[in-house]
Jmol script that loads the backbone (N, CA, C; Angstrom):
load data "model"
ATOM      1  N   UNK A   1     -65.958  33.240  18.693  1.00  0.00           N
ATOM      2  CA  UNK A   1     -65.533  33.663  17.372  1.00  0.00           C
ATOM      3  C   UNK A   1     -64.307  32.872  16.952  1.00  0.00           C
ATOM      4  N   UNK A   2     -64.616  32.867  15.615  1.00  0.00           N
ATOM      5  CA  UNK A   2     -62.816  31.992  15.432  1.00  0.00           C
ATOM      6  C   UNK A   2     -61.668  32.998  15.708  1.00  0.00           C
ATOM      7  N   UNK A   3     -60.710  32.570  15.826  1.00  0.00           N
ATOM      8  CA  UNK A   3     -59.180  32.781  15.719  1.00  0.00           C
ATOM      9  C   UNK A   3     -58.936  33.662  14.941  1.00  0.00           C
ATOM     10  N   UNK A   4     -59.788  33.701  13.038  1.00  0.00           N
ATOM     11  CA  UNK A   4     -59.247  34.434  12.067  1.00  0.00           C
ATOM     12  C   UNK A   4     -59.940  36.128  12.916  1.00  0.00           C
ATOM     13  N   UNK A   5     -60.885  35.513  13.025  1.00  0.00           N
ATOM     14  CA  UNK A   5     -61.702  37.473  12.942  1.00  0.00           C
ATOM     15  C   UNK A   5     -61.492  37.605  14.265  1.00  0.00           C
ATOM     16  N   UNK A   6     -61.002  37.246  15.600  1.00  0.00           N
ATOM     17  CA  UNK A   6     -60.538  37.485  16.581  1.00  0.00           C
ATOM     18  C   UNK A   6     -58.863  38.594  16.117  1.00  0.00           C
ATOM     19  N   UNK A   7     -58.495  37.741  15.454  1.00  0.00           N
ATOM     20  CA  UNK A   7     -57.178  38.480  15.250  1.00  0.00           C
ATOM     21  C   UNK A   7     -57.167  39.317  14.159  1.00  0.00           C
ATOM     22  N   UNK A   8     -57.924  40.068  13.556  1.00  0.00           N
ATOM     23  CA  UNK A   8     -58.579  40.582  12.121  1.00  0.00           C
ATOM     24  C   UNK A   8     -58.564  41.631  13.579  1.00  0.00           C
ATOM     25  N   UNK A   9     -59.726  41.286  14.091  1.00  0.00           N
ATOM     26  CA  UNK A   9     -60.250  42.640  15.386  1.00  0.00           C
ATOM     27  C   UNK A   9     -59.123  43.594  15.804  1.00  0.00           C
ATOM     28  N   UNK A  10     -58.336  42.357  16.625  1.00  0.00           N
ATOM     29  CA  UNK A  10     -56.936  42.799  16.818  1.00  0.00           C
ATOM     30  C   UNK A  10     -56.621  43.464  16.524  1.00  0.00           C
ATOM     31  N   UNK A  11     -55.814  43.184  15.131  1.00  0.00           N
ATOM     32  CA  UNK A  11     -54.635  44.042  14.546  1.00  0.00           C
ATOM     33  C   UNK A  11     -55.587  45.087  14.255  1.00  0.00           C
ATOM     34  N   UNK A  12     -56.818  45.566  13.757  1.00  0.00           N
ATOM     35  CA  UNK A  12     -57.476  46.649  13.491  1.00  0.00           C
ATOM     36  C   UNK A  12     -57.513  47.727  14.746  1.00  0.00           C
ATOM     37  N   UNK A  13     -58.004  47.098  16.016  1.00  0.00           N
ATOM     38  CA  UNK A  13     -57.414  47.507  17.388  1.00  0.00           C
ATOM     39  C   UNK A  13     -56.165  48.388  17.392  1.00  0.00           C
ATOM     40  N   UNK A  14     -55.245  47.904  16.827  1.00  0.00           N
ATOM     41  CA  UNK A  14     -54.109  48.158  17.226  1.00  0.00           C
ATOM     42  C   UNK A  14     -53.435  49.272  15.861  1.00  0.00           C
ATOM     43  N   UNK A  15     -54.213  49.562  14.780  1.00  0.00           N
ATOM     44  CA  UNK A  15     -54.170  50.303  14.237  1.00  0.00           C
ATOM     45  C   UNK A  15     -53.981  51.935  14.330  1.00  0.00           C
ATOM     46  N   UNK A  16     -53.450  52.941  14.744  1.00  0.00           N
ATOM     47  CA  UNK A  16     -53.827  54.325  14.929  1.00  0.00           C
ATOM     48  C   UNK A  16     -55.159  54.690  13.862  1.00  0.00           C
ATOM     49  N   UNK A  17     -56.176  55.954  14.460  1.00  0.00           N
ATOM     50  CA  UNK A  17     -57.132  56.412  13.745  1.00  0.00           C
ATOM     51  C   UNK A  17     -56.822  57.098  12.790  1.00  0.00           C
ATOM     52  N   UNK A  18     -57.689  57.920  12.032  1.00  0.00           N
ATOM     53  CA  UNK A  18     -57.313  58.660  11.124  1.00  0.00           C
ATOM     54  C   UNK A  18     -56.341  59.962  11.571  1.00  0.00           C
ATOM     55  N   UNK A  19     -57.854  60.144  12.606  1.00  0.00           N
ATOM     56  CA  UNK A  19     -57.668  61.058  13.573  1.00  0.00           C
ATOM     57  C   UNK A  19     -55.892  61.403  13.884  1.00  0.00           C
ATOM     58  N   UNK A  20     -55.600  59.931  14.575  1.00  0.00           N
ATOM     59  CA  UNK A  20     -54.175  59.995  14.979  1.00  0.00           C
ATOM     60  C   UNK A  20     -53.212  60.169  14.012  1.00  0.00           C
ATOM     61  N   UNK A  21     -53.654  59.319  13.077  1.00  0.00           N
ATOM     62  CA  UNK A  21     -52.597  59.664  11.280  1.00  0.00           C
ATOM     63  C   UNK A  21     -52.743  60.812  10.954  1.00  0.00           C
ATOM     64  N   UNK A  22     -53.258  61.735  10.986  1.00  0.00           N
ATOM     65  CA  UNK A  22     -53.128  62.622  10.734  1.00  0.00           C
ATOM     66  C   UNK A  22     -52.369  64.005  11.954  1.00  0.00           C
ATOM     67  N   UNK A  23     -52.744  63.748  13.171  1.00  0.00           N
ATOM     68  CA  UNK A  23     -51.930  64.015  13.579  1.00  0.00           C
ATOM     69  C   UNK A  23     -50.634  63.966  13.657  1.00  0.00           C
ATOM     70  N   UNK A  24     -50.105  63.065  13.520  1.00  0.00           N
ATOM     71  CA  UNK A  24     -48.979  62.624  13.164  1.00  0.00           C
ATOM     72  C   UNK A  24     -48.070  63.501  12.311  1.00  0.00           C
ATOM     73  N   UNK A  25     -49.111  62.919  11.168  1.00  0.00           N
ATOM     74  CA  UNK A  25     -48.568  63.889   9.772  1.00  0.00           C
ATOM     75  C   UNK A  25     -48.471  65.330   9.826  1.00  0.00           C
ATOM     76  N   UNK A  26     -49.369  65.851  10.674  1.00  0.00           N
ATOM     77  CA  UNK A  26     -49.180  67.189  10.773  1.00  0.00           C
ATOM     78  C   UNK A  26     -47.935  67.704  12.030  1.00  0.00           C
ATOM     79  N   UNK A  27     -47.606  66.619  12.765  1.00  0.00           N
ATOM     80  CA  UNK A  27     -46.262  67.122  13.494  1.00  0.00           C
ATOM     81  C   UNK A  27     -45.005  66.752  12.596  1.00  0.00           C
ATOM     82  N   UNK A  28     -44.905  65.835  11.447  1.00  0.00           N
ATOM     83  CA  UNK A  28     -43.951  66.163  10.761  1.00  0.00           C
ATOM     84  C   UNK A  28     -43.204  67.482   9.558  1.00  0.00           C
ATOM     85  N   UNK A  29     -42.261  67.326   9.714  1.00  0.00           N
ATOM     86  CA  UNK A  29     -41.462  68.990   9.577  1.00  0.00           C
ATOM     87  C   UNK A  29     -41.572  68.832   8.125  1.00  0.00           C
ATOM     88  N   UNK A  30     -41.634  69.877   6.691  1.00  0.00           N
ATOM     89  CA  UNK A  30     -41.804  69.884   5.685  1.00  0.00           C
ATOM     90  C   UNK A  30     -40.803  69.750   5.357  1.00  0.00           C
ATOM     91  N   UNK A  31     -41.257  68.734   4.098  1.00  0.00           N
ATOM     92  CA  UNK A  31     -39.949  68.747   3.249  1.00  0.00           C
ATOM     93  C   UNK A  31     -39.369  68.918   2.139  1.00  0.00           C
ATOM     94  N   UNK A  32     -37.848  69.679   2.015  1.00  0.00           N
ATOM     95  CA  UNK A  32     -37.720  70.261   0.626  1.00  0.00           C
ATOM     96  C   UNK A  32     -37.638  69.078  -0.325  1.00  0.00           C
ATOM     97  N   UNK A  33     -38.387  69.498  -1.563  1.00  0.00           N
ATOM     98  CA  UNK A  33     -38.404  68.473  -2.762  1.00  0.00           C
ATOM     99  C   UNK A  33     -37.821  69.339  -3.937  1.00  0.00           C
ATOM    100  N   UNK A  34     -36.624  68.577  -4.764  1.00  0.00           N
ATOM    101  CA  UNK A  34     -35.502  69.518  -5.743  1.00  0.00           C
ATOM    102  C   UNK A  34     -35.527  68.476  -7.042  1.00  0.00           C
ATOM    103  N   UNK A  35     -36.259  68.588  -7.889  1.00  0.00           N
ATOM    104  CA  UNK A  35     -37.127  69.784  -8.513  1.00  0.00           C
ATOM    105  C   UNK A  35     -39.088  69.738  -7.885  1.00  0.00           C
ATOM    106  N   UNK A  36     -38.941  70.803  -7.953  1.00  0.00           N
ATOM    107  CA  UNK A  36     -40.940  70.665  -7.003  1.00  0.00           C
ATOM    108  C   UNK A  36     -41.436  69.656  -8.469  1.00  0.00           C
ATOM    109  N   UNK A  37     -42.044  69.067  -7.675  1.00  0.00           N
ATOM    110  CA  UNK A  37     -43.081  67.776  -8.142  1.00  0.00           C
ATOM    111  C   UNK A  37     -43.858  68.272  -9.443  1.00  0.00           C
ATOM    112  N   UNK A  38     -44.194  69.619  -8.836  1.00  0.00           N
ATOM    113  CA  UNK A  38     -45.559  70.071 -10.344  1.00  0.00           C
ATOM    114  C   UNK A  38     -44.382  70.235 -11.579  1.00  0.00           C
ATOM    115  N   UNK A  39     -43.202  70.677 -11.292  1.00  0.00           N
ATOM    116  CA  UNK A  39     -41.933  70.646 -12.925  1.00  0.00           C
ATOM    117  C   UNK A  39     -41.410  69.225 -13.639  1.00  0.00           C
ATOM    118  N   UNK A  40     -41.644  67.936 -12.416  1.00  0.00           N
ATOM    119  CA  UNK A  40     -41.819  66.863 -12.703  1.00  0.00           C
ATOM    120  C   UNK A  40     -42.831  66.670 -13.586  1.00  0.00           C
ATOM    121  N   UNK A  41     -43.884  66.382 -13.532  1.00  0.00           N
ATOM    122  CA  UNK A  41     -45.035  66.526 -13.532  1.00  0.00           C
ATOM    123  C   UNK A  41     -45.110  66.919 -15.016  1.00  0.00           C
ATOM    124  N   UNK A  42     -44.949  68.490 -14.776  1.00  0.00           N
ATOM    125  CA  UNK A  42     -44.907  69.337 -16.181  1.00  0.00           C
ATOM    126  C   UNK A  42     -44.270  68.894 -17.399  1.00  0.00           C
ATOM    127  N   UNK A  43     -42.823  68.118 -16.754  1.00  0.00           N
ATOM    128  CA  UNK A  43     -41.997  67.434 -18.083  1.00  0.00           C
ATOM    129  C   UNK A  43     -42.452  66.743 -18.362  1.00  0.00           C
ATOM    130  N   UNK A  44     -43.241  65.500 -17.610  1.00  0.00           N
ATOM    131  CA  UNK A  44     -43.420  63.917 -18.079  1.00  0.00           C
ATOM    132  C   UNK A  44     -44.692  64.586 -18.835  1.00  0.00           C
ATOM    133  N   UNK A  45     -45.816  65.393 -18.752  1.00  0.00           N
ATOM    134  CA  UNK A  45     -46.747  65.699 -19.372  1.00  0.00           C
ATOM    135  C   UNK A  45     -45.744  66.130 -20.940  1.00  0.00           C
ATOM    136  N   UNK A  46     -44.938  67.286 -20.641  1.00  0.00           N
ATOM    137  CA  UNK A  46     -44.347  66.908 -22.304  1.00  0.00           C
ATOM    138  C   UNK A  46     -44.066  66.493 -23.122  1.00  0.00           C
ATOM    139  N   UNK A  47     -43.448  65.554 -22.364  1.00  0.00           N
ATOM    140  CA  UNK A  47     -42.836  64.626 -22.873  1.00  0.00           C
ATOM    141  C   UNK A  47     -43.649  63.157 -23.639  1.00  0.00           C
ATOM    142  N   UNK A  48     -44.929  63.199 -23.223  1.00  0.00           N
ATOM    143  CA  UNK A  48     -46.282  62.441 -24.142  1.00  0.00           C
ATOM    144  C   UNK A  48     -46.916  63.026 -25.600  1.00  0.00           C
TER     145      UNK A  48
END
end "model"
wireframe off; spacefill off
backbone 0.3
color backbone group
């Protein structure tokens, strides 16, 4: 195989799964957001 899709393989290899991304994500701790997103959200919709 060439070089390119040898190392294409690779780095895909070396990727975590979803599986693992998401694990991941689910051991990180929640976080507070000031103002919650949907009042963001709500203004910029007004504001059109």
């Amino acid at each position: 195989m060439s070089d390119y899709v040898l190392r294409g393989i690779r780095q895909s290899l070396e990727r975590p799964t979803r599986e693992e991304l998401f694990a991941r994500i689910a051991r990180l701790p929640p976080i507070d957001v000031d103002p919650p997103p949907s009042e963001v959200l709500r203004e910029a919709r007004e504001r059109r």
